[in-house]
C-alpha positions, -999 to +999 in steps of 0.1 A: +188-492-102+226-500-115+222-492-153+253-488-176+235-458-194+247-440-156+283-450-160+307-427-170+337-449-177+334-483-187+365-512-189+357-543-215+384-570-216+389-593-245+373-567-267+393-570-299+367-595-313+335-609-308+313-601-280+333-577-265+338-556-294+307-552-303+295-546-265+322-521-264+308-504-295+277-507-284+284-491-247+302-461-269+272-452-291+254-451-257+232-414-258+257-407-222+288-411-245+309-428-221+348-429-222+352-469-233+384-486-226+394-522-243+421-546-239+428-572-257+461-596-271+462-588-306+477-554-311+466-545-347+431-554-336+436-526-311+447-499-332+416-503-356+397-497-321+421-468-312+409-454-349+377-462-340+380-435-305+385-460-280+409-459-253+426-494-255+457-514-240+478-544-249+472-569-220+469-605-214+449-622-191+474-655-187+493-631-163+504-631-129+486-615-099+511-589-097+510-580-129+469-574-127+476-559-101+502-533-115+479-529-148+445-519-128+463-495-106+480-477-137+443-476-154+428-465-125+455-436-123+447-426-156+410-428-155+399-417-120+359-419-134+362-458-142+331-471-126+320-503-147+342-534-155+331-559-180+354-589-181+348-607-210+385-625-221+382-657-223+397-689-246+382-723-249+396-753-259+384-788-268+395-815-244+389-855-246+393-875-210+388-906-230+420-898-242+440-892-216+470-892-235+456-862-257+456-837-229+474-811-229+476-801-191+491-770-197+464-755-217+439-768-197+459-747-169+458-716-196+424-717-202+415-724-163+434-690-155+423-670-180+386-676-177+386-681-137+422-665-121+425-639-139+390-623-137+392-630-100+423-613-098+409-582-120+379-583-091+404-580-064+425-554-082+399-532-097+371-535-061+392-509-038+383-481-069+349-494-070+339-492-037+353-458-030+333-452-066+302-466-053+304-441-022+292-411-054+275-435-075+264-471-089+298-490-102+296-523-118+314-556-127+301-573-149+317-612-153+305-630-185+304-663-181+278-690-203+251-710-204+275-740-202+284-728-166+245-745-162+242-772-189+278-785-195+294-793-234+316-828-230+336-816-257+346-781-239+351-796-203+372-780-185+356-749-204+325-754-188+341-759-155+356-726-155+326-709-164+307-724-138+329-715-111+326-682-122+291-685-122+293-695-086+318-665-077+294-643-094+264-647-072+286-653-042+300-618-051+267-600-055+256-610-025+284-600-003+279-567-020+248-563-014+252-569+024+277-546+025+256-516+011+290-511-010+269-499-041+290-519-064+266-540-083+271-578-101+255-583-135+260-616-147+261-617-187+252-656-197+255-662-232+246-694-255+262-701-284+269-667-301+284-661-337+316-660-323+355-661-329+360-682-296+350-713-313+377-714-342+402-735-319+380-762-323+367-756-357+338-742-360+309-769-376+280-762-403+258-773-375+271-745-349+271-715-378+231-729-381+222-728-348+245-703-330+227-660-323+234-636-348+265-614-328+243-580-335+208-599-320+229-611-287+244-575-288+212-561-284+195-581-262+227-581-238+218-539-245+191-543-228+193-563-199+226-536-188+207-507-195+179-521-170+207-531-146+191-568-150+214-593-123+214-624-149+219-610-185+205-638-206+198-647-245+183-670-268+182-704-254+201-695-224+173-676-210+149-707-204+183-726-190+187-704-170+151-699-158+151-736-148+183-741-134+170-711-110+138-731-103+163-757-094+181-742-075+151-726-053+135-759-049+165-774-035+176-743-008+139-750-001+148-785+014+175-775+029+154-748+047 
């Protein structure tokens, strides 16, 4: 079984707010102690976290290949042991095709490539490590992605879009892992609509603060499903989504069969 309470070094992006700081907090307090490393954009957000004994960079996902590239390979210098990666960056952004003259195409590009490019081109970058990782032991990535890669928000689009092509990627991934007896394992972290500070671009609503999971409740549950190396990491009312999409899903590879 793949469970984070085995890993010895674990990477979180996005981890100066939100979900990933308080996964990253959580993964620390584990009983196994692990050395916890966080990026994230906003450096004063970091140096509370380096206060707080986590290793943390400055880095921003909207980057080039090359310079994903260049930042895995210096992390992987420095911490030979990494053996879990947890991308959680991600932006969204409101967008309105019935007003076509509202869009902004170049943050619709942004937010495509940080949610979707970049996290593919952290894969690519960090899998040569992890693989000769998994050769000793179980390494992990560990994409977060939503339930809106499954039931799609019109008002967050192109948001949805990107998480569901990294839903697709994710599963895609998994299983060419798995043929490959490369001992690198895919859990797939699927939130709903978590207390959050990823929904103050668009304003967050009276009816979202009533209806979105307590951050600590999601925390936990998240906890859980990484400690028992679960493939599809699920909470509140993205567990039953997701339960029927894969019902779906199964019923439809069934006609195909």
């Amino acid at each position: 079984m793949a469970s984070i309470i085995k890993n010895k070094c674990v990477l979180v992006t996005g981890a100066t707010a939100g979900i990933g700081r308080s996964l990253a907090r959580a993964i620390r307090d584990l009983p196994s102690r692990p050395t916890v490393i966080v990026t994230g954009r906003r450096q004063a957000r970091l140096d509370e976290l380096t206060k707080e004994g986590f290793e943390t960079f400055k880095f921003d996902m909207d980057s080039q290949p090359a310079k994903v590239e260049a930042f895995a390979g210096s992390l992987v210098e420095k911490y030979p042991e990494l053996d879990a990666v947890i991308l959680n960056a991600g932006v969204q952004y409101q967008s309105d095709f019935t007003k076509p003259e509202s869009l902004d195409l170049s943050a619709i590009s942004s937010e495509f490539n940080i949610n979707y490019l970049a996290v593919v081109s952290m894969i690519k970058a960090f899998l040569p490590h992890l693989i000769r990782i998994g050769v000793q032991r179980p390494a992990l990535i560990v994409p977060v992605t939503s339930v809106l890669a499954m039931t799609p928000l019109p008002s967050v689009s192109n948001y949805c879009a990107t998480k569901a092509a990294l839903h697709s990627l994710s599963f895609s991934l998994r299983a060419q892992m798995e043929n490959a007896k490369a001992n690198v394992h895919v859990l797939e972290i699927m939130p709903p609509l978590v207390e959050s500070e990823l929904h103050e671009a668009q304003g967050i609503t009276e009816a979202m603060s009533k209806h979105w999971l307590p951050l600590d409740q999601f925390t936990n549950t998240v906890m859980d499903g990484l400690k028992e190396g679960k493939v599809a990491i699920t909470a509140g009312v993205a567990t039953s989504v997701y339960e029927r999409f894969e019902k779906d899903k199964e019923s439809y590879q069934n006609l195909l069969a």
